[in-house]
Every structure is written in structure tokens, then in C-alpha cells.
N, C-alpha and C positions, 0 to 999 in steps of 0.2 A: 719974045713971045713963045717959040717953040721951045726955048731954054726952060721957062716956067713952067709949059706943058708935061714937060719929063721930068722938071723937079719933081712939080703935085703927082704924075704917077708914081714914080718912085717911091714917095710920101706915101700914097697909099697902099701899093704894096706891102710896103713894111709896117704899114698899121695893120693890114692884110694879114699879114702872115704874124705877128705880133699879138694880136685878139688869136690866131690860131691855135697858136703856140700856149697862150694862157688858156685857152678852152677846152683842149687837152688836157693842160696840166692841173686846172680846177675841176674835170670831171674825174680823170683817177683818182685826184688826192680825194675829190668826196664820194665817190664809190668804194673807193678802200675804205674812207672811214665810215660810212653805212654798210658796209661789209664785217667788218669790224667787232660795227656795235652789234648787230643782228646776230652775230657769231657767240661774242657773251653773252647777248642774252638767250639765246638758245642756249647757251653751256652752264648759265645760272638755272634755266627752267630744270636740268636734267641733273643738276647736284640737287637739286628739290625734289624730283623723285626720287632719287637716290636717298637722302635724307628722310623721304615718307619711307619708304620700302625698311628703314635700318631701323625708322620710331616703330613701324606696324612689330620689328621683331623684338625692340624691345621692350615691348607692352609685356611678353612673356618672361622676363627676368626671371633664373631660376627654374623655369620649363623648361620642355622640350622645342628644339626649334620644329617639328613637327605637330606641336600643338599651336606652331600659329601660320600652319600651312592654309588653313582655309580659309582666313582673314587675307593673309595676304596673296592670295588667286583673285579675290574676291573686290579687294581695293584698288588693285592695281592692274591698267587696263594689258594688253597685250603691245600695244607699242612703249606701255611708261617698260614694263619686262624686257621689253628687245633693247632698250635703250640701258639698261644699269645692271642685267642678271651677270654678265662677265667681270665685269664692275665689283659685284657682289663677291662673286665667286672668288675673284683673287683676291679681295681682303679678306680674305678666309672665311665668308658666308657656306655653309656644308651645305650647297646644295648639288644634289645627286640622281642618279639615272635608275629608276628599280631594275634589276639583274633581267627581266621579262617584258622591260616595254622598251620601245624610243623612246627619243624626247617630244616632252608633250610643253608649249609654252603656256598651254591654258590651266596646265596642270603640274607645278613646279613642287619639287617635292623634294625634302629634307633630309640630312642624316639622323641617327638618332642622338642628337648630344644635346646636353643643358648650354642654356642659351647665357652668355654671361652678359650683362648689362654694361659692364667697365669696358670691356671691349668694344661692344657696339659703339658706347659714347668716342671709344677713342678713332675707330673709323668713321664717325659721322665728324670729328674733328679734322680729319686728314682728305672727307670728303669736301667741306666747305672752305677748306684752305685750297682748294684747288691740285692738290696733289695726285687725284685720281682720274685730272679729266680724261688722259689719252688712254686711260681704257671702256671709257664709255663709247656707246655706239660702236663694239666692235662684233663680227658677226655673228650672231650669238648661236645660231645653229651652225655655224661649222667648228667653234669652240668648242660647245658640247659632243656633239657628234664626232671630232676629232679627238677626244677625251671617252667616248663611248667607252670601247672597250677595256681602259685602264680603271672607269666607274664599276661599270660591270663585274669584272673580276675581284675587285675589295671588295663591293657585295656581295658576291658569293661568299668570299673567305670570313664575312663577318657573321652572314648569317649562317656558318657553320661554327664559329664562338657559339654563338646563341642558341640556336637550337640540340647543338651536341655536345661540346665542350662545356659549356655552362649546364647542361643539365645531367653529367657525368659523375661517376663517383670513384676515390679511389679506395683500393681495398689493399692491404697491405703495400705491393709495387706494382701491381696492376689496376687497371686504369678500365673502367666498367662503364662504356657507354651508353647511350640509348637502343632500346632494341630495335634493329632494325631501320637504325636512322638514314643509312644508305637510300632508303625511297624518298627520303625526302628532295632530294637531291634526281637531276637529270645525268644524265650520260657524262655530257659535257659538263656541269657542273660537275662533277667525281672526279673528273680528270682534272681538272684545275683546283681542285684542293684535296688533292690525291699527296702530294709534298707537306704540303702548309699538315695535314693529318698526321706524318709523321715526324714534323719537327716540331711537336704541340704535345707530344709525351713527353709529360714534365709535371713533376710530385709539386714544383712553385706555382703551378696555378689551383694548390687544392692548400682544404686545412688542416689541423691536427686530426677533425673528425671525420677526412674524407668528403668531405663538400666541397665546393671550389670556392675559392674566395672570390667574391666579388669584388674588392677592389684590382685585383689581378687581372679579373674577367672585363674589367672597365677599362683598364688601362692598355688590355691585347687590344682590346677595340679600336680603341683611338691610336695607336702604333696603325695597324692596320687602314685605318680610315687616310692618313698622311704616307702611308707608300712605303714604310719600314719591313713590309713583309712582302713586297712585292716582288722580291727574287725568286721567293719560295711559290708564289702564283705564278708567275710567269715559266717555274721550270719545271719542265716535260717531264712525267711521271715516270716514263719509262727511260727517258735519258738517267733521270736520278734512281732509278734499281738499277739500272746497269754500274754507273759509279760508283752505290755501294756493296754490288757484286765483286765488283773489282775488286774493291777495298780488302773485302773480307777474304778473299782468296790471297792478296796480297799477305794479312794479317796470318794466315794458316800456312802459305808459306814460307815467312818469316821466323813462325813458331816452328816449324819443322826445319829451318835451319839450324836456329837455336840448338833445339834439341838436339839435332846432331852433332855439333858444336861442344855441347856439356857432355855427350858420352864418351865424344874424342878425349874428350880434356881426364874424364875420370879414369878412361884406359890408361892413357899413359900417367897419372899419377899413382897407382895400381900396380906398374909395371918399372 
């Protein structure tokens, strides 16, 4: 009798611990998979904004992407923006920081470039393949804000294309800008394209008639907008007169060795 006492506990025990063991292991396994599912379809919802935000721009095929700046503030709320504007960003959506504000998320605003439609399609296909999820949801004000000042500074250098360079004329080998264009500009803005100014003396951004070519004038742009000029913004204006002080003194003392050089040489052939 007390032999069967200790079997049946024993017995139950290990059914005890048996149902324990499986009640565990059926609640992980179905939290992970409700985990899971919740997680793609959160990550499906967020390739769909993604995919509105990329159709909103290319309703404009052929515009400017700042012509569908106000549709898309407009349709897309501030969380669908926090969720896909880095997203955007790095498939090469141009969106940018004006040289005079912060970032505003309610107010997201464009470079100035033609919106191509081939493109779009081809990000909105790399969107729903899944290819772009790990850059969704990342924090989209420390992206841009961490990205501030590299925005900043190509805007200024573009908008010195545009207002001065583009509306400049050349006149034999001089190079006849706007009068006075210097106010256009701040302190700090001069000084950051204080460089970019003088490595932009250049007869290939004008025409036979002294006008600048616009397709020249389009394509410094776009250079500029992707970071190809960005040495020249980034270096200290006065660091680069001293360098090409250097230079030119180096050049003047090299011609004066020269020349000494050839007078020796003519003496004694002379001689």
C-alpha cells in the first residue's frame, strides 16, 4: 500500500512537472509566434507608407520634387514621416534642411531637382521586397540633425550657383558678377563659400556669348547636392589664402632661381 502511495506521487509529480515543462514551452513558442506575426504586420503597415509617401512623389514625374512638397506634408501624418523620412532619405529621396531653419517634421522640404519617375518605381520595388526594412523607424531627428550641418553648407554653396554664378557673365577672361551679391549672403555664409568662390573661376561654366550654360549650371548643382564639393565648403578660407600665399612665393622663388641659373649659364658661355 505505501509502495503504491509513492508510485501515484511520483506519477504525479512527473505529470507535474511534464504539463510544466510543455506550458512553458507552448507559451514561448506562441508568443514568439504572435510576436512575430505583429512584427510583420507592423513592418507591412510601414512599407505602405513608405510606398504612399514614394506614389504622393510620383504623381509629379518630371517636376520638381518641391512641387509635391505640399501634398506630401499634407497626406502624410507626422508619425507615417517619423517612420519612412530616413528610409526615404537614403534611397536617395533629396530631402533637405533650408540653410536658416532646423528641422521641422511638419514641414519637410525638398531639394530643387526633377523628380524621375523610373527611379521612384525602382525604390518602391526594393521597398516591398523587403530590402529597406532596417532603415525604417530609425530616429529621424538625430539623422537629420546629425546631418544638419553637412545640409546646411551644400545649401549655401548651391545657393551661391544660383543666385551669383548662374546669373554672372563672362567678358573676355573676366568673369562679371552680380553687383553686390556679397549681401546676399551672411557673415558665416561668405566664409563658407569663400573657397567654393574661387575654385568656380572657370570660362566651362559660361558660353560662346558669355552667359553661363545652363546645363553646366545644372550639373555644379547636382555635384554639389551629393558631396563632390564638399572639400572646398568645408575648407577654411583663410587656411586656403595662406596655402596659396605659400605657393605663389614658392613660384617667385623658384623663378628667381631660374633666372639666376640662366644668367650663370650665359656668363660663362660668353666667357
Amino acid at each position: 500500500m505505501e509502495q503504491e502511495i509513492i508510485q501515484n506521487a511520483n506519477f504525479e509529480w512527473l505529470v507535474t512537472l511534464f504539463v510544466g515543462v510543455l506550458s512553458a514551452f507552448a507559451g514561448t513558442f506562441l508568443g514568439a509566434v504572435l510576436l512575430n506575426y505583429f512584427q510583420k504586420s507592423n513592418m507591412r503597415k510601414n512599407r505602405e507608407t513608405a510606398v504612399k509617401a514614394l506614389k504622393i512623389l510620383k504623381k509629379y514625374d518630371t517636376k520638381k520634387y518641391g512641387d509635391a512638397k505640399s501634398q506630401f506634408n499634407i497626406e502624410l501624418s507626422i508619425s507615417e514621416k517619423r517612420a519612412v523620412l530616413v528610409l526615404l532619405h537614403k534611397m536617395g529621396i533629396p530631402i533637405q534642411i533650408p540653410a536658416s531653419n532646423k528641422f521641422d517634421i511638419k514641414n519637410i522640404e525638398f531639394a530643387d531637382i526633377v523628380i524621375d519617375g523610373k527611379e521612384i518605381n525602382g525604390i518602391i520595388d526594393q521597398v516591398k521586397g523587403g530590402y529597406c526594412d532596417m532603415l525604417i523607424f530609425n530616429d529621424v531627428e538625430t539623422y537629420f540633425i546629425s546631418n544638419i550641418r553637412i545640409s546646411t553648407v551644400r545649401n549655401t554653396g548651391e545657393k551661391y550657383v544660383k543666385e551669383v554664378l548662374a546669373k554672372s557673365k563672362l567678358v573676355g577672361t573676366t568673369i562679371h558678377y552680380p553687383e553686390n551679391w556679397p549681401s546676399l549672403f551672411t557673415l558665416g555664409e561668405r566664409l563658407t563659400i569663400g573657397v567654393l568662390h574661387e575654385r568656380l573661376v572657370d570660362k566651362s561654366y559660361f558660353q560662346n556669348n558669355g552667359d553661363t550654360s545652363k546645363e553646366a549650371i545644372e550639373k555644379l548643382i547636382r555635384e554639389i547636392q551629393v558631396g563632390l564639393w564638399d572639400i572646398y565648403l568645408f575648407w577654411d578660407f583663410d587656411s586656403y589664402q595662406n596655402m596659396q600665399s605659400q605657393r605663389q612665393l614658392a613660384n617667385i622663388v623658384q623663378s628667381a632661381v631660374i633666372g639666376q641659373q640662366q644668367i650663370a649659364q650665359n656668363q660663362n658661355s660668353q666667357s
